[in-house]
C-alpha atoms as a printed R data frame, in Angstrom:
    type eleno elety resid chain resno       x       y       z
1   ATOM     1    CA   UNK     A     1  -3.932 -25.658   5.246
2   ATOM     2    CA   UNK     A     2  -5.282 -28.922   3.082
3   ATOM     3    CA   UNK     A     3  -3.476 -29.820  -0.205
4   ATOM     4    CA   UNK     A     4  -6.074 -28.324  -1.962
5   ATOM     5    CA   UNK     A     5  -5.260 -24.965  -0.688
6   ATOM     6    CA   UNK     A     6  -1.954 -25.532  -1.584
7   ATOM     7    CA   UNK     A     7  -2.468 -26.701  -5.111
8   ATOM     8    CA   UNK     A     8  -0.572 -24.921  -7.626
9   ATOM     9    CA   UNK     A     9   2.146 -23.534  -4.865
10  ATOM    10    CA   UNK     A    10   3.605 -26.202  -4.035
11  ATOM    11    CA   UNK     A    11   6.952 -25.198  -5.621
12  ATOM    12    CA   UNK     A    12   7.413 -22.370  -3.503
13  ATOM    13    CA   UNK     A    13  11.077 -21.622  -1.777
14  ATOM    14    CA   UNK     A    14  11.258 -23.362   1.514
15  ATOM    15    CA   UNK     A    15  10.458 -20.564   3.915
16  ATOM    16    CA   UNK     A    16   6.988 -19.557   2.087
17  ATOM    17    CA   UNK     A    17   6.467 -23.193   2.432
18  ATOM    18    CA   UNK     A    18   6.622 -23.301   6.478
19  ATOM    19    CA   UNK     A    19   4.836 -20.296   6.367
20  ATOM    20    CA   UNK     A    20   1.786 -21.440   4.208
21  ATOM    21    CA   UNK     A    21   1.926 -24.590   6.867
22  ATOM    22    CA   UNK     A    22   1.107 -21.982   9.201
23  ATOM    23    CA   UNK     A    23  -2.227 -20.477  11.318
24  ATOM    24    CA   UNK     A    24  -3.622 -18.435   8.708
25  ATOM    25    CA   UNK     A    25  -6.332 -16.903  10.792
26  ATOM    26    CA   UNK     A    26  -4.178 -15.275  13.066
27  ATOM    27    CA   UNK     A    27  -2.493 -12.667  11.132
28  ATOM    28    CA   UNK     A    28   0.741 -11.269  12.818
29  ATOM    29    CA   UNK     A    29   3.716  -9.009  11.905
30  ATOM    30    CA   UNK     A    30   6.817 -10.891  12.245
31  ATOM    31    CA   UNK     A    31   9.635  -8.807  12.815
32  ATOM    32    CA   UNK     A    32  11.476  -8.868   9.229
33  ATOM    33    CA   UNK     A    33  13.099  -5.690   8.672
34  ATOM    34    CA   UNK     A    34  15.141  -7.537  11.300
35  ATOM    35    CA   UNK     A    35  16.147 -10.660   9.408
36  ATOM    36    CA   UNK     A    36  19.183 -10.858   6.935
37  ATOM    37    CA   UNK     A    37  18.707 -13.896   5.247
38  ATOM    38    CA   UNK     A    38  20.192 -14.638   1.460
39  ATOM    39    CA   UNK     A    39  18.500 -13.125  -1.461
40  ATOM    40    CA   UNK     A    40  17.762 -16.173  -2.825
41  ATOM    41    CA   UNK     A    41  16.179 -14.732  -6.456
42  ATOM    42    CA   UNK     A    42  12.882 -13.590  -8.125
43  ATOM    43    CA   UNK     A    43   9.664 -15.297  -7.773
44  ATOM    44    CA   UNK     A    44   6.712 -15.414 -10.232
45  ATOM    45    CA   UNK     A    45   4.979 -13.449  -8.032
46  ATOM    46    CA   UNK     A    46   3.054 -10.564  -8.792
47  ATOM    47    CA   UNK     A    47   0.840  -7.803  -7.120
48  ATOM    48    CA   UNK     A    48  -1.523  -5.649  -9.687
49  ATOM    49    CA   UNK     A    49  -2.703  -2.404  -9.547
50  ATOM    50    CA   UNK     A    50  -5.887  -3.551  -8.698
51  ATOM    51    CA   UNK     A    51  -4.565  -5.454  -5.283
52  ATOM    52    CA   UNK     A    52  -4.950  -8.995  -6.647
53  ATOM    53    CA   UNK     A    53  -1.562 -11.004  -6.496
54  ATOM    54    CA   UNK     A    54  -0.314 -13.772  -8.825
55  ATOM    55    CA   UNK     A    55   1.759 -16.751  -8.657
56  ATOM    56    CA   UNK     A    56   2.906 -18.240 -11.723
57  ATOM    57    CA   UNK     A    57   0.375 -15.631 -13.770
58  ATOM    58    CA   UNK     A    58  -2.370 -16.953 -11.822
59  ATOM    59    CA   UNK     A    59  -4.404 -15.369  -9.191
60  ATOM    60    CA   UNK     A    60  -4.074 -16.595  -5.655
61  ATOM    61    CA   UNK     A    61  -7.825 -17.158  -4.761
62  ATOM    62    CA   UNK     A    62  -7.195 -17.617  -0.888
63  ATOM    63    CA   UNK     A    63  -7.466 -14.076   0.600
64  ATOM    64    CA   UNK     A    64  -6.424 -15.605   4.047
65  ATOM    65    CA   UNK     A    65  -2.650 -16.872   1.886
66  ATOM    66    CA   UNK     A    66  -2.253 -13.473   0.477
67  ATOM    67    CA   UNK     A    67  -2.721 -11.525   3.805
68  ATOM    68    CA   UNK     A    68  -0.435 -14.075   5.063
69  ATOM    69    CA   UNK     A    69   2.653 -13.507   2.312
70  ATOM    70    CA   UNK     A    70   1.579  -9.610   2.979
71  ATOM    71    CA   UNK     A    71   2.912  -9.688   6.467
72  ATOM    72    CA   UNK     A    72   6.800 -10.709   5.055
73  ATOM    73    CA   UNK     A    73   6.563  -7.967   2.626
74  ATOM    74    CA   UNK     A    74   9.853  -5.663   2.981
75  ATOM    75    CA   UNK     A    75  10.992  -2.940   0.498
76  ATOM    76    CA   UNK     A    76  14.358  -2.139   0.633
77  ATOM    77    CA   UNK     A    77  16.431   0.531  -0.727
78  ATOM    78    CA   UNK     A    78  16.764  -0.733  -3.841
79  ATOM    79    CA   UNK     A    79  13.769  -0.306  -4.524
80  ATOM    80    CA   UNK     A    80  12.516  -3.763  -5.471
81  ATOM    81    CA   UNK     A    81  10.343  -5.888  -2.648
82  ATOM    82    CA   UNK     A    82  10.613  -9.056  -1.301
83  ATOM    83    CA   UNK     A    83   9.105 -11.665   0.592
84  ATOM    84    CA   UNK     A    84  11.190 -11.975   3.294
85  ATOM    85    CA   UNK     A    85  11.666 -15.354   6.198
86  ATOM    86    CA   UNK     A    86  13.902 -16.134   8.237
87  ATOM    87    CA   UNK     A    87  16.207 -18.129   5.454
88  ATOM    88    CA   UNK     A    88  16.108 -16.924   2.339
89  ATOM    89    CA   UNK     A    89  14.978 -13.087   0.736
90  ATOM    90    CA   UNK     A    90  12.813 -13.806  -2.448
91  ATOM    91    CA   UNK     A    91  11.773 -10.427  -4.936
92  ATOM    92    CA   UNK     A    92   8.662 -10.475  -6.594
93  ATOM    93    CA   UNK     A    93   7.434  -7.699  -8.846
94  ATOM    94    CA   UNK     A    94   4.795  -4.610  -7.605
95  ATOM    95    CA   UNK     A    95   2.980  -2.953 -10.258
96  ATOM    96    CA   UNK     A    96   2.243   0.659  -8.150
97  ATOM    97    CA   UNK     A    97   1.978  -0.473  -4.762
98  ATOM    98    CA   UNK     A    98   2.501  -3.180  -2.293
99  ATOM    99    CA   UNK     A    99  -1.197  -2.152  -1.030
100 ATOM   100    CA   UNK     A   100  -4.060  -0.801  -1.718
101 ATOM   101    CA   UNK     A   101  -6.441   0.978   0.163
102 ATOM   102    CA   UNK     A   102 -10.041   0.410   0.241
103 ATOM   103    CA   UNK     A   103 -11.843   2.082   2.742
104 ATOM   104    CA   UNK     A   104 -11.249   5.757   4.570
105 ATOM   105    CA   UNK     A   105 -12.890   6.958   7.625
106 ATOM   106    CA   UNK     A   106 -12.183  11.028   9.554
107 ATOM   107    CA   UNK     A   107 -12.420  12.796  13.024
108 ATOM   108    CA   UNK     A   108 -12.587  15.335  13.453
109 ATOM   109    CA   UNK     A   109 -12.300  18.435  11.468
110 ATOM   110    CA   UNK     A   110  -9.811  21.386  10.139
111 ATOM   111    CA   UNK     A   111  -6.524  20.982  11.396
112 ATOM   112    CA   UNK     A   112  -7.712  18.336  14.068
113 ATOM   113    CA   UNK     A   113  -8.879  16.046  11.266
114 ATOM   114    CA   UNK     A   114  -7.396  12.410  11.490
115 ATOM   115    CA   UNK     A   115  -7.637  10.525   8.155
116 ATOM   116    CA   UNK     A   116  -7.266   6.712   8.631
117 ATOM   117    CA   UNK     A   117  -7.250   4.227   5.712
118 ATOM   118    CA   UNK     A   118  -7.626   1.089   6.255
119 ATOM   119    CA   UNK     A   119  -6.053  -1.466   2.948
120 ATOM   120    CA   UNK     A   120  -7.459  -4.847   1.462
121 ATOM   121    CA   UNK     A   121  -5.457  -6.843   4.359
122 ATOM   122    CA   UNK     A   122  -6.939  -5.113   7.146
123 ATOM   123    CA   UNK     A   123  -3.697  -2.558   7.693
124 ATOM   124    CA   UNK     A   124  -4.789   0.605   9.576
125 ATOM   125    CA   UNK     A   125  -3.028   2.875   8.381
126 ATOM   126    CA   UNK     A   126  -3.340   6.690  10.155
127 ATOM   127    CA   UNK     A   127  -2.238   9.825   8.497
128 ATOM   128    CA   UNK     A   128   0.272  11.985  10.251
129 ATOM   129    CA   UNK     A   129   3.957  12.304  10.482
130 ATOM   130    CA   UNK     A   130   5.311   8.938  10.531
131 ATOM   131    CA   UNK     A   131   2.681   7.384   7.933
132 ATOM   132    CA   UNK     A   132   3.028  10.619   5.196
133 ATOM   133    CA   UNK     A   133   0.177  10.680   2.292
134 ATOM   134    CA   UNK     A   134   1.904  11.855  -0.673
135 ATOM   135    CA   UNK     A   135   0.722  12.893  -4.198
136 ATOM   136    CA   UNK     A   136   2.209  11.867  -7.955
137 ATOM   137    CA   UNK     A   137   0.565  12.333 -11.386
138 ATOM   138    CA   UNK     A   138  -0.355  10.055 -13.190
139 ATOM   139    CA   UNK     A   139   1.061  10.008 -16.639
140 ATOM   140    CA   UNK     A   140  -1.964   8.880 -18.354
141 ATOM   141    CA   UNK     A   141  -4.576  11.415 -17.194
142 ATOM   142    CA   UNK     A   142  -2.504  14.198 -15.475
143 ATOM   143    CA   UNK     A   143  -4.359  13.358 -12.473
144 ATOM   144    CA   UNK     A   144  -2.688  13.314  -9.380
145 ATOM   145    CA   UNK     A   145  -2.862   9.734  -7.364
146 ATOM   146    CA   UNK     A   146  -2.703   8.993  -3.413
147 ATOM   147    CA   UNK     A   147  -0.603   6.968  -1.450
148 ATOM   148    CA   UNK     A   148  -0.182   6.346   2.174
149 ATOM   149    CA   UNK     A   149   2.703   4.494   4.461
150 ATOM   150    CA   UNK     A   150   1.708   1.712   5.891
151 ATOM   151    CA   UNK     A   151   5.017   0.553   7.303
152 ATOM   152    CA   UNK     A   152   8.739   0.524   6.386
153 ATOM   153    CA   UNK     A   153   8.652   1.592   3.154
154 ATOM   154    CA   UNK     A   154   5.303   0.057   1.759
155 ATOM   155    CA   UNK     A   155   2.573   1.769   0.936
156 ATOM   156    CA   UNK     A   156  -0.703   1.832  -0.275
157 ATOM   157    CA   UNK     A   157  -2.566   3.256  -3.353
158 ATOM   158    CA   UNK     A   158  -5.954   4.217  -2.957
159 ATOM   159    CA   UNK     A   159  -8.917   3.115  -4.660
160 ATOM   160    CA   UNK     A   160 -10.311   5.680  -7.774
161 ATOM   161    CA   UNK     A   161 -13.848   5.611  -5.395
162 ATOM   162    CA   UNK     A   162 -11.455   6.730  -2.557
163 ATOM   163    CA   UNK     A   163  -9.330   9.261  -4.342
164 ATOM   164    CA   UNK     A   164 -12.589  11.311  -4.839
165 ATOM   165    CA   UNK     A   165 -13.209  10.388  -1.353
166 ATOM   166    CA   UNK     A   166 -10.307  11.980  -0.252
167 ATOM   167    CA   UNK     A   167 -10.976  15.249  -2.288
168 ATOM   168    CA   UNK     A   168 -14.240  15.800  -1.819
169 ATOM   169    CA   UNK     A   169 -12.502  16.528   1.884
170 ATOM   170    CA   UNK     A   170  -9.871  19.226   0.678
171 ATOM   171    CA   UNK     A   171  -9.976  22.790   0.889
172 ATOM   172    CA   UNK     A   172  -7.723  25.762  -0.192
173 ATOM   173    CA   UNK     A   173  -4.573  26.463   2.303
174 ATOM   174    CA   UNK     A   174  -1.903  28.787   2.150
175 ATOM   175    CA   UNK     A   175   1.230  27.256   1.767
176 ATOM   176    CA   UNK     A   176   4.594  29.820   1.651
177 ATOM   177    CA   UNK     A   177   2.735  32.501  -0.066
178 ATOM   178    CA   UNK     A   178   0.945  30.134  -2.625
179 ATOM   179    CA   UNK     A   179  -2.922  28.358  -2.081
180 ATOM   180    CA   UNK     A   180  -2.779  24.816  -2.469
181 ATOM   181    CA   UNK     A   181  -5.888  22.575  -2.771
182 ATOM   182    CA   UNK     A   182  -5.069  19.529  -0.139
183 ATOM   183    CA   UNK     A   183  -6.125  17.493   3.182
184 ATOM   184    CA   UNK     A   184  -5.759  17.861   7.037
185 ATOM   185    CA   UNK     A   185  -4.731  14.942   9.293
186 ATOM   186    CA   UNK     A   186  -2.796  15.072  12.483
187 ATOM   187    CA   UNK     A   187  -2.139  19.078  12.466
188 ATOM   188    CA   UNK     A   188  -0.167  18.859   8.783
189 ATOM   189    CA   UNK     A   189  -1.444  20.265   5.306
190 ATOM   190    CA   UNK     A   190  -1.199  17.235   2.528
191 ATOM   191    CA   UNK     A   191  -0.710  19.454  -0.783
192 ATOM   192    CA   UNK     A   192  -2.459  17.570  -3.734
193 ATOM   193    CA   UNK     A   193  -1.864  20.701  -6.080
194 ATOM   194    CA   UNK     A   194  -2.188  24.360  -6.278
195 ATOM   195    CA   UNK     A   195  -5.353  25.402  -5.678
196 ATOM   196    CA   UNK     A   196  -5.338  27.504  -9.101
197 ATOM   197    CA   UNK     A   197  -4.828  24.324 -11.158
198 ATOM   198    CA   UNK     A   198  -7.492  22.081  -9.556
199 ATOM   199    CA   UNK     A   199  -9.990  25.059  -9.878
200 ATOM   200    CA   UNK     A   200  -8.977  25.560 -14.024
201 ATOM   201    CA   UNK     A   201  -8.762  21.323 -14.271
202 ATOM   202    CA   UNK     A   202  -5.462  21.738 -15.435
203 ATOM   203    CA   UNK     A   203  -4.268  19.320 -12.491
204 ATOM   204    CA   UNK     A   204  -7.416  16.758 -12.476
205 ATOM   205    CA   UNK     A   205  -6.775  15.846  -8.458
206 ATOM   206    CA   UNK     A   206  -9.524  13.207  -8.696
């Protein structure tokens, strides 16, 4: 990467450093929910709702870095995330989500439906067991927002465009008795809400 690239980062810890100093282009998962290096404090590093991360308040132009610092992402059970090398553990703040998802595509349909997402760095991301799709509402509107696994314990928000998406796929299943209003993928019912509220709008689910 030329200095230019680097401008404005160059007072990153050392292991972002060797890692900017890296092959960008090819994009791989190191292995760091295996590395215990020392939490070496907070970074001015941020990732927005909207996907975009900052350094410093600024936003890091270079989509090739950001996929880059994306692959030493690690949540832990604290809660808080970090970029994480092989010396040192560095937290940086997540405003919803460590991803977000930007595209959906299906096969499939009923209960053999397959959902997969795919997320602004190219993560594939298929809904089933291991990579759950889970609702919350959302304080501000009451209506209820998406998120997928993608791995460990990151996930990814989806997209308003995709959220309707993803509803305009849902039907009415009954669930212990009750109707809920949800999704199929890999054999298992996603409940958004009960089927009652989305059909009075008293649970907006897009």
């Amino acid at each position: 990467m030329n200095e230019k690239n680097l401008q404005g980062l160059s007072d990153m810890p050392q292991g972002l450093q060797a890692l900017m100093q890296s092959n960008v282009t090819k994009r791989k998962l190191p292995p760091v929910d295996n590395w215990e290096p020392p939490y070496c404090g907070d970074l001015d590093m941020r990732i927005a709702r909207d996907g975009t991360w900052f350094y410093n308040g600024t936003p890091i132009g270079r989509e090739a870095l950001v996929s880059l610092f994306a692959t030493v992402l690690r949540k832990d059970e604290d809660g808080k995330t970090y970029l994480v090398t092989p010396v040192e553990k560095i937290g940086i703040t997540v405003d919803d989500a460590a991803f977000l998802a930007i595209e959906m595509f299906t096969t499939g349909s009923g209960e053999n439906q397959i959902i997969t997402f795919v997320t602004k760095q190219n993560d594939l991301t298929e809904v089933s067991e291991v990579r759950p799709l889970r609702f919350e509402l959302e304080q501000d509107t009451d209506g209820v927002k998406p998120y997928v696994l993608v791995r460990g314990r990151l996930e990814a928000c989806l997209t308003r465009a995709l959220t309707y998406d993803l509803v305009s796929l849902g039907q009415s299943h009954n669930v212990d008795g009750e109707e809920y209003f949800g999704v199929w993928s890999n054999k298992i019912f996603w409940s958004m809400c009960k089927t009652a509220d989305f059909e009075t709008g008293h649970t907006d689910c897009a």
